[in-house]
C-alpha positions as CSV (number, residue, x, y, z in Angstrom):
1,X,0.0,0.0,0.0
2,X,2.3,2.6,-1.1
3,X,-0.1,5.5,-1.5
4,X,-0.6,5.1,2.9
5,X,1.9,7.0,3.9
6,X,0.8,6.9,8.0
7,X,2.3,3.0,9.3
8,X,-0.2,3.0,11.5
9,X,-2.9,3.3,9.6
10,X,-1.6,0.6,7.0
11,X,-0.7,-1.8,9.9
12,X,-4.6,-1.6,11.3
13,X,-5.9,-2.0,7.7
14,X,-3.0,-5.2,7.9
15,X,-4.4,-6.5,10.9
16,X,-8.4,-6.0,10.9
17,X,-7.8,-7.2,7.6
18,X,-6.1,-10.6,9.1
19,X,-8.9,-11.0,12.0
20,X,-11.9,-10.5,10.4
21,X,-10.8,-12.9,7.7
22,X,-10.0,-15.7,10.0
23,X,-13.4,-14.8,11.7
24,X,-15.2,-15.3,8.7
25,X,-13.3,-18.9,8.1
26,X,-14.7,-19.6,11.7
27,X,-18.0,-18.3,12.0
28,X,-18.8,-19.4,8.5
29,X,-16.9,-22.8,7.3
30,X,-15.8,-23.9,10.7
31,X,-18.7,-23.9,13.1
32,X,-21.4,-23.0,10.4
33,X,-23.4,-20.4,12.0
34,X,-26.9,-20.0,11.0
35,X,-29.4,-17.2,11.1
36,X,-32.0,-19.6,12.1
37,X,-30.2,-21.1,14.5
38,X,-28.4,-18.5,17.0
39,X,-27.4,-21.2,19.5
40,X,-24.5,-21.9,17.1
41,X,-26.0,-25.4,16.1
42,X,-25.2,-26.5,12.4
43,X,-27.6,-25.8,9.8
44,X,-28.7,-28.5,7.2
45,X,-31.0,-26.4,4.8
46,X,-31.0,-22.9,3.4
47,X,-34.2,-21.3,3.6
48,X,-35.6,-18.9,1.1
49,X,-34.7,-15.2,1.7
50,X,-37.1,-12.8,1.8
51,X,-37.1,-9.0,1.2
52,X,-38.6,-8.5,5.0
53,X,-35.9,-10.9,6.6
54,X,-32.5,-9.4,4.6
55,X,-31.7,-6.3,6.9
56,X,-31.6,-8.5,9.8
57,X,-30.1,-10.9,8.4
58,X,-27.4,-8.2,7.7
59,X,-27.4,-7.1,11.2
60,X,-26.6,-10.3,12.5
61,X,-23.8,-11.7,10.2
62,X,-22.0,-8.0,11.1
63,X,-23.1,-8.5,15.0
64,X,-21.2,-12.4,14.5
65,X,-18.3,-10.7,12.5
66,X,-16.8,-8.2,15.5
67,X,-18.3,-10.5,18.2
68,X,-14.4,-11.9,19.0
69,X,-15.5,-13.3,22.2
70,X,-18.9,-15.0,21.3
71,X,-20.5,-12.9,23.9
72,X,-23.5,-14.4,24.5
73,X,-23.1,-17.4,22.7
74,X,-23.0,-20.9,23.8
75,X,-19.3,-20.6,22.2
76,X,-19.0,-17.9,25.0
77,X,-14.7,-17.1,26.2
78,X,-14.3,-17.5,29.9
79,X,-12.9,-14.8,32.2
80,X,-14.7,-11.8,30.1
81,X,-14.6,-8.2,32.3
82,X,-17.5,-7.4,33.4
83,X,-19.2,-3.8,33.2
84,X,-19.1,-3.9,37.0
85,X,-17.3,-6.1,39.6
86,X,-19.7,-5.4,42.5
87,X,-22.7,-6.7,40.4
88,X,-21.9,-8.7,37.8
89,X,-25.6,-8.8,36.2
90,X,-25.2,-4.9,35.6
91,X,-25.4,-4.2,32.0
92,X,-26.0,-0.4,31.2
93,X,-28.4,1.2,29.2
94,X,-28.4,1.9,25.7
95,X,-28.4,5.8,26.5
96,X,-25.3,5.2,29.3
97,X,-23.7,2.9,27.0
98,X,-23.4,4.9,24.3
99,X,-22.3,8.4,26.0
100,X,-19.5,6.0,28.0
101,X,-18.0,4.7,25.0
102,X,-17.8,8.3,23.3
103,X,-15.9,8.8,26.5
104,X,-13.6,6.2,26.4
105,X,-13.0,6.8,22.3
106,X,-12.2,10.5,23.4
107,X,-9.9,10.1,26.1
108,X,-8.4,6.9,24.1
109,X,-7.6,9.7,21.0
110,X,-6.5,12.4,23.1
111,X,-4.1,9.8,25.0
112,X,-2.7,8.2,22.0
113,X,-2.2,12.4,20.9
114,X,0.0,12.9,24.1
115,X,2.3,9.3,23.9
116,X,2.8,10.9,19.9
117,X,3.6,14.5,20.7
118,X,5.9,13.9,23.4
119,X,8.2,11.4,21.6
120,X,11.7,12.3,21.2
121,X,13.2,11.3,17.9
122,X,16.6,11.3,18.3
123,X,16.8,9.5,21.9
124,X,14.8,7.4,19.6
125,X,17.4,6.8,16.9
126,X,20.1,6.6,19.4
127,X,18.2,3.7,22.1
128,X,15.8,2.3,20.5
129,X,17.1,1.2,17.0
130,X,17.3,-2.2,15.6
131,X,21.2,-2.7,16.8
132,X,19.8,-2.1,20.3
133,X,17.7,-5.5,20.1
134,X,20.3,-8.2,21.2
135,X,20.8,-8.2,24.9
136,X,22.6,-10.7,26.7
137,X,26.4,-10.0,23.8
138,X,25.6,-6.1,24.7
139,X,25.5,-6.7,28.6
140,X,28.5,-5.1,28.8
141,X,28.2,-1.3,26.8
142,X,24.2,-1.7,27.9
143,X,24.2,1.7,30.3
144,X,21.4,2.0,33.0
145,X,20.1,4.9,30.8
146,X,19.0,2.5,27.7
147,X,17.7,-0.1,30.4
148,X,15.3,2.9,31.4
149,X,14.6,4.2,28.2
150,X,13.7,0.5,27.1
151,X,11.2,-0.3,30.7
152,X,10.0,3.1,29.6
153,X,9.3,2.0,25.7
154,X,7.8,-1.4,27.1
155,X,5.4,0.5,29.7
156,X,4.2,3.0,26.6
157,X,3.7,0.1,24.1
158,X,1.5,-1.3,26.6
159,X,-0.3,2.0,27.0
160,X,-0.8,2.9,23.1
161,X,-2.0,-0.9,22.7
162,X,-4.4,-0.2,25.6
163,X,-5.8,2.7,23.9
164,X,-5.6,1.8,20.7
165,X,-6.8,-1.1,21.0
166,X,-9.6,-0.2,23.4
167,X,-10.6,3.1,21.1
168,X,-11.0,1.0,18.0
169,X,-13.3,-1.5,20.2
170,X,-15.1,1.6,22.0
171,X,-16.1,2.4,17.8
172,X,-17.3,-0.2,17.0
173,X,-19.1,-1.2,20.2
174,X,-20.9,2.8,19.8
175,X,-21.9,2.2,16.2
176,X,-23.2,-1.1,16.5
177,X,-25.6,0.0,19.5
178,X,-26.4,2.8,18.0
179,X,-27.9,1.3,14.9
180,X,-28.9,-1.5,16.2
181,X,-26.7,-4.5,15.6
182,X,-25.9,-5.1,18.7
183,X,-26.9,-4.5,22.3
184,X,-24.7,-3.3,24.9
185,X,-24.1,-6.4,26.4
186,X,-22.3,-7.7,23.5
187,X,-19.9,-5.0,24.6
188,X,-18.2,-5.4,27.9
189,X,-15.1,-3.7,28.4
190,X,-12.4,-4.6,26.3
191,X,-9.4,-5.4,29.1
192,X,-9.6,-6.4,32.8
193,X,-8.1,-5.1,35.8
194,X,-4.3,-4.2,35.5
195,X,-3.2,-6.1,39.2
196,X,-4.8,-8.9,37.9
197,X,-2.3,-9.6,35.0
198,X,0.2,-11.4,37.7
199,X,1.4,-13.8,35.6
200,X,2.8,-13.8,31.8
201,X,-0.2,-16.1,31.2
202,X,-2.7,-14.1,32.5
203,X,-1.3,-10.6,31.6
204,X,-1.2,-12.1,27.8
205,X,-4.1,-13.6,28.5
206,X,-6.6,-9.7,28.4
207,X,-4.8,-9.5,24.7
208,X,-4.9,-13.6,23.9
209,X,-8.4,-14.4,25.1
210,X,-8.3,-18.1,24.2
211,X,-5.6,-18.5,26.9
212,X,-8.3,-18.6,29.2
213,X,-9.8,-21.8,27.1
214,X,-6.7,-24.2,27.8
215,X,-7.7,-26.6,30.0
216,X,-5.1,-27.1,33.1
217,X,-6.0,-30.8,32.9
218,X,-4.7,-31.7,30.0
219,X,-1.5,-30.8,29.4
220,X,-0.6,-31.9,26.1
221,X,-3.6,-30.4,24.6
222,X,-3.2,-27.3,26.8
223,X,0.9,-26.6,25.1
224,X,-0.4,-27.9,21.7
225,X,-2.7,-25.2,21.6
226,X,-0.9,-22.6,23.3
227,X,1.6,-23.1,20.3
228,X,-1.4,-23.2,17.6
229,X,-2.3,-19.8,19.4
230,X,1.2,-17.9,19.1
231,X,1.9,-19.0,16.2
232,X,-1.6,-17.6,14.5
233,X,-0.8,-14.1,16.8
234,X,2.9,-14.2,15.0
235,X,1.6,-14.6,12.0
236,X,-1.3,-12.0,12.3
237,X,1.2,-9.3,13.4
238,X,3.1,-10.2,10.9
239,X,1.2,-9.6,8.5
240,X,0.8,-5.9,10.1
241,X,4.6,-5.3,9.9
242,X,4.6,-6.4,6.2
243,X,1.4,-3.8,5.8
244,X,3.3,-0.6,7.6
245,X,6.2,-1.5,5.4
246,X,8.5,-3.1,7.5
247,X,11.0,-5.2,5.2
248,X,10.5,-9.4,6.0
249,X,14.0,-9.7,7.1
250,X,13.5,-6.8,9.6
251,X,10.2,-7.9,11.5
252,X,10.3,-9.5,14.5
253,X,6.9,-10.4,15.2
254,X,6.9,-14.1,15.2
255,X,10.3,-14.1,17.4
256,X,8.3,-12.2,20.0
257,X,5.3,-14.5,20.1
258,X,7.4,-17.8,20.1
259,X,9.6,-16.0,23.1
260,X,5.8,-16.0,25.1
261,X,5.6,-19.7,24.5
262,X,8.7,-20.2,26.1
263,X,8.1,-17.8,29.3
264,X,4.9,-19.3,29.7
265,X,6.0,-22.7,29.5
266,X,9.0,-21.5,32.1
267,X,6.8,-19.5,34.5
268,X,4.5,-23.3,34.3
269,X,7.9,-25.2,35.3
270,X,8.8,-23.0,38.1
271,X,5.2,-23.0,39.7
272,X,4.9,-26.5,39.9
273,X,8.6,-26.4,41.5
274,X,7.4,-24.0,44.0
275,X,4.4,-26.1,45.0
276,X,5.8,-29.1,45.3
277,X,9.2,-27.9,47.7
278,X,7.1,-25.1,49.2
279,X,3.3,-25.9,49.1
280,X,2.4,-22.5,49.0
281,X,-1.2,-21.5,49.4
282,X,-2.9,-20.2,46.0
283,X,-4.2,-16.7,48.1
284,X,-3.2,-13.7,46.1
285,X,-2.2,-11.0,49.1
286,X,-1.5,-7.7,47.0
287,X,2.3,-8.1,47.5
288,X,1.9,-11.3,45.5
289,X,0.0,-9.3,42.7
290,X,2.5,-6.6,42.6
291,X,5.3,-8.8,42.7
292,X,4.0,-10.5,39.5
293,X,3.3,-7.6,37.8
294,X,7.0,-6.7,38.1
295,X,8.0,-10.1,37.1
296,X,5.8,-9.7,34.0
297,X,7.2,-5.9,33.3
298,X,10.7,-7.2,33.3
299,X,10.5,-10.3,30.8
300,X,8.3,-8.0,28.6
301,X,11.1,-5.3,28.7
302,X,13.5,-8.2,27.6
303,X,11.4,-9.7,24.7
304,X,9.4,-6.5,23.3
305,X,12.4,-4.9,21.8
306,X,12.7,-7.5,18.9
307,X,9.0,-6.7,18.4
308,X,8.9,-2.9,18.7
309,X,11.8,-1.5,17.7
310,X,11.5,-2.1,14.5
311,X,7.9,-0.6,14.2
312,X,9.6,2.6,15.7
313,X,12.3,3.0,13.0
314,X,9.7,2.6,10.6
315,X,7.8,5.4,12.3
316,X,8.3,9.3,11.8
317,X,6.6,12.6,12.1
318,X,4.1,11.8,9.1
319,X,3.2,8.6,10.7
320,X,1.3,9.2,13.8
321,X,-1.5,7.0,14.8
322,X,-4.1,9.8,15.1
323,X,-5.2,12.3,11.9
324,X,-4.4,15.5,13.5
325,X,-2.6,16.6,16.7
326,X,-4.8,18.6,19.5
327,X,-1.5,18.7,21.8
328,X,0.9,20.3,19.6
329,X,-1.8,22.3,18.0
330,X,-2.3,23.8,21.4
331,X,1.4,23.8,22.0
332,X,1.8,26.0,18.9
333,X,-0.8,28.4,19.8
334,X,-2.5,27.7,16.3
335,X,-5.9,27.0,18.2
């Protein structure tokens, strides 16, 4: 796509591109879904379509396409946020629903705006380059200043994910209420609470919602699809690197994704260790949450450069996620 000149905007067009198409083989080749039959069973016959029964019909195969999570569905992912933890049967109105998601698009846009206009190229250049990705034969010209600036670079990926991520849903969640495809409790909110993410599983598991599917009782079906997983997300996100022009040779996508499998598998190994020598009790004090959320931080600060970096020497001042800047517009004084 040469004439899209913002990354961004190619890599989204890249990766909606990839997801909605591997919805489609699901909800329509794999599990068959039928308009007659919302319960997800397999339908034998076509019936005739009618004039009166084609707009639904429309509504319902677009409500099926961006339902990721089968909310609702008998196909239903486990472990989904809820709109509110101190009553889980809350769902909001259709008037509430709508002004919060304008809310949440809003602050997600002027967020993103902020991460972009604060950026400082040539720290950029200098730290965060594609000869700063190996680790362990730098260790020693590695300063305490690049480990910072990389934490730092790991903590604001997670935020413009976050809100990127969580804007585009907040869309789509808005215009689907609002003309009816969907209600709002197809909707919930998109990630769950940060503390709970103690664990590499778990934190991977608000982005990876099938994690939550493996089954802890079967382990070689558990690992056989946790690899079938990763290796679909490497592929995906590759195919957003190849569509914001990042050369083949250069992406690192898939090296990041097969690095989860083996922290996960690792983080496995060394709980059962700790059971079995230590019998520990499975009671998460807050210390134990934060703890996690450290360990998590630090073996994502290890394995996200080979995944970012070369996003951000792709990126420049003409490739900004958003259309137009409020910040530096009010920075300039040109508002």
């Amino acid at each position: 796509m040469a004439y899209m000149i913002r990354a961004p905007w190619a890599a989204f067009v890249g990766g909606y591109s990839t997801s909605f198409f591997l919805q489609y083989l699901d909800v329509a080749l794999l599990s068959r879904y039928s308009f007659e039959e919302v319960d997800l069973k397999k339908s034998e016959t076509s019936p005739a379509i009618t004039l009166e029964s084609f707009l639904p019909r429309i509504k319902w195969a677009i409500s099926l396409l961006v339902n990721f999570r089968f909310i609702d569905t008998s196909q239903s992912l486990k472990n989904i946020p809820q709109f509110s933890n101190g009553n889980p049967a809350y769902i909001p109105s259709r008037k509430r629903f709508l002004c919060e998601t304008a809310d949440t698009a809003a602050v997600s846009y002027l967020v993103l705006d902020l991460l972009t206009s604060t950026g400082d190229p040539e720290m950029s250049s200098k730290y965060l380059s594609l000869a700063n990705i190996p680790f362990f034969n730098r260790l020693a010209t590695i300063s305490g200043i690049e480990i910072l600036i990389c934490l730092s670079a790991t903590i604001c990926l997670g935020i413009s994910m976050n809100y990127v991520q969580g804007g585009i849903y907040s869309i789509m969640g808005f215009f689907s209420v609002l003309f009816g495809i969907s209600s709002p409790k197809s909707w919930p909110p998109f990630y769950g609470h940060l503390l709970q993410a103690s664990s590499l599983r778990k934190f991977l598991g608000f982005i990876l919602s099938d994690l939550y599917e493996l089954d802890p009782k079967a382990p070689l079906t558990r690992y056989l699809r946790l690899v079938i997983i990763f290796l679909l997300s490497g592929l995906m996100h590759l195919c957003i690197d190849i569509a914001s022009g990042i050369p083949l040779q250069d992406s690192g996508a898939f090296n990041f994704f097969l690095v989860q499998i083996v922290g996960i598998l690792m983080e496995d190994a060394f709980s059962k260790i700790r059971q079995a020598l230590f019998n520990p009790d499975n009671h998460q004090s807050l210390a134990k949450r934060l703890f996690g959320c450290v360990r998590v931080l630090t073996f994502l600060s290890w394995s996200v450069p080979v995944y970012l970096y070369p996003m951000l020497s792709r990126s420049g001042p003409e490739h900004s996620t958003i259309p137009f800047s409020i910040v530096n517009k009010l920075r300039h004084g040109t508002w």
